[in-house]
Each structure stands twice: as structure tokens, then as C-alpha cells.
N, C-alpha and C positions, 0 to 999 in steps of 0.2 A: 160855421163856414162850410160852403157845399165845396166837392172835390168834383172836376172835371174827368167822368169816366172813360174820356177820347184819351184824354195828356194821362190819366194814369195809367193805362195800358199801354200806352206807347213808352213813357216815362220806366217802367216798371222792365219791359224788355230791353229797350235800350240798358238800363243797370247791370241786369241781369248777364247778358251777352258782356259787358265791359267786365263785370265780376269775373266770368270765367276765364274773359282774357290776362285782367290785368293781374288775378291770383295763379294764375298758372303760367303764363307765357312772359308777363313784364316783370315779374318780381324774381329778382336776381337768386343766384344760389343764395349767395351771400347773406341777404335780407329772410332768407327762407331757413335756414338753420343758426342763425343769430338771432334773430328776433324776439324767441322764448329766452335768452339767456338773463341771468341778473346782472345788473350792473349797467351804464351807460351804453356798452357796446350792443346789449339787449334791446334799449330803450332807444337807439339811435337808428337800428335795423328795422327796427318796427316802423318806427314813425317814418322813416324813408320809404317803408313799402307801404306805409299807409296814403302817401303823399303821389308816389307812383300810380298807384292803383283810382287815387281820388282824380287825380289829372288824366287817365286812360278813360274813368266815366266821365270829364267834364266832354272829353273829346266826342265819345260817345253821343250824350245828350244832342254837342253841338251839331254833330251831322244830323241826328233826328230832324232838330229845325230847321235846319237848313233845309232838309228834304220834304220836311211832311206842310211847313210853316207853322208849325205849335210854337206857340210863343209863353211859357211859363213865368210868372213872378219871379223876377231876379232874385227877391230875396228869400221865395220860397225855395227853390234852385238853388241857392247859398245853405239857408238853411237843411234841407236832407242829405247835402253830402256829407253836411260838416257832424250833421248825427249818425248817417252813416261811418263816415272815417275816426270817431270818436268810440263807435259800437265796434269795429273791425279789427282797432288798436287795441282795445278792450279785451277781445277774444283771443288774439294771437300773440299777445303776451303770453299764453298756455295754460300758465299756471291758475290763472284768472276761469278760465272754461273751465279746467278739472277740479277747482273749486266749488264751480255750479253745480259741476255731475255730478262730486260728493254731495251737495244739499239734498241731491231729488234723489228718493228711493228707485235704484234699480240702473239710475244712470251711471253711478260709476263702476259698475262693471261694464256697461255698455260703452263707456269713453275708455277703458285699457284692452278693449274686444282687440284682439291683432296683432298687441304692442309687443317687440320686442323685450325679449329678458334684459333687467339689468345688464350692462356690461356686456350684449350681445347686439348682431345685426342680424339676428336670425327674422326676421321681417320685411325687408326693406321696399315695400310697398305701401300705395296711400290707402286699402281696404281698410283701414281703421274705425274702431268704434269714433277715435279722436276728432279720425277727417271730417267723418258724415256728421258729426256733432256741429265739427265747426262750420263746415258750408251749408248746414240749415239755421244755425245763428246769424251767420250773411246774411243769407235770404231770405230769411224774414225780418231784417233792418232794411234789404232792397225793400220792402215793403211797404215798410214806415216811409223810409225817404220817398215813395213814388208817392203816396198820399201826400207828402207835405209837399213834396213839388209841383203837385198835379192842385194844391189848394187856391 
């Protein structure tokens, strides 16, 4: 199946730009330091930021249309968010990304680069080995999903 390089480059910004929004402007404190936790209250922060985040790109995409007239596969459309906000969930459970770093030689030092001591807040900023880890694991599921939406 060929992909439409007009809709994926549109597809692919439009995400992008909703990423940055809906990860840093719509998702609440709340969902933003609960989310990595174990337990329900973990699992319920996530998914609600994942749900946020997935309806600020639906919004996104929609103005695209509206403006450019690309008209996408509904159910290719259906399908990359839902791989996206499946990939996103996936990540910012935490524990799950600093699992990956451990696998790959050299990443996990580079995912604890920045991090606060145990039991301190001697960092409290997002320069992290963590962050750049996580928002290049985004964006390159913004990836996936613009090719599958763009199929």
C-alpha cells in the first residue's frame, strides 16, 4: 500500500505541533506526576493524559482538513492515533522507557543524565537524559502514525 506524501507531511506536522501542545500545555500537573506511579492511580493518570493528548491531535488533524481539504482514511486516521496513544501510554508509564534504556548499551546512563538524587530535588528541570529519550520515542511513533494515516 503506497502512502500519500501531500497527507503525510501534513499529517506528520499537524501531530507534531498537537504533541507539543497536548504534552506540555493540556496535560495537567496532576496526570504529569501521577502517571509513572504503580497502582491504579498510575494507570488512571496516564490513560487520561493519554486520552487528552489523543483528542488535542484529533483536533489538530481536524483543522488540517478543514483547511488544506485532505481527506484521510477514517480508519487509517483511527488506526495511528490509537498506535500512537498506545506507544505514548507505553512510555510514560517510566518505568517501561527506563527498561528500554537498561536493554541498549550506553542508554541508561544517558536516561538518568540530570536526574535528581534519590530523596532530592536538586534538578528540577526537564534537561533530562529521561525527557529527550521520551519525546524522541513520541516522535517517532508521530511517525508511524502519519504513515498510517497518510495510507
Amino acid at each position: 500500500m503506497m502512502t500519500d506524501p501531500t497527507v503525510f507531511a501534513a499529517a506528520f506536522a499537524a501531530l507534531f505541533a498537537a504533541h507539543q501542545v497536548g504534552d506540555h500545555w493540556v496535560q495537567t500537573d496532576h496526570e504529569a506526576v501521577t502517571k509513572g506511579k504503580p497502582g491504579c492511580a498510575g494507570h488512571f493518570a496516564c490513560a487520561s493524559h493519554v486520552v487528552n493528548l489523543a483528542v488535542t491531535k484529533l483536533v489538530f488533524l481536524t483543522v488540517l482538513m478543514l483547511a488544506t481539504g485532505l481527506r484521510p482514511h477514517v480508519g487509517f486516521l483511527a488506526l495511528g492515533l490509537v498506535i500512537d496513544g498506545a506507544s505514548h501510554y507505553w512510555a510514560d508509564r517510566r518505568h517501561t522507557l527506563a527498561w528500554l534504556a537498561d536493554l541498549i548499551p550506553g542508554k541508561s546512563k544517558f536516561y538518568r543524565l540530570g536526574a535528581p538524587r534519590p530523596g532530592h530535588d536538586d534538578n528540577p528541570s526537564i534537561g533530562t537524559g529521561a525527557y529527550a529519550l521520551d519525546q524522541s520515542w513520541h516522535i517517532g511513533w508521530l511517525f508511524v502514525a502519519a504513515l498510517i494515516i497518510s495510507a
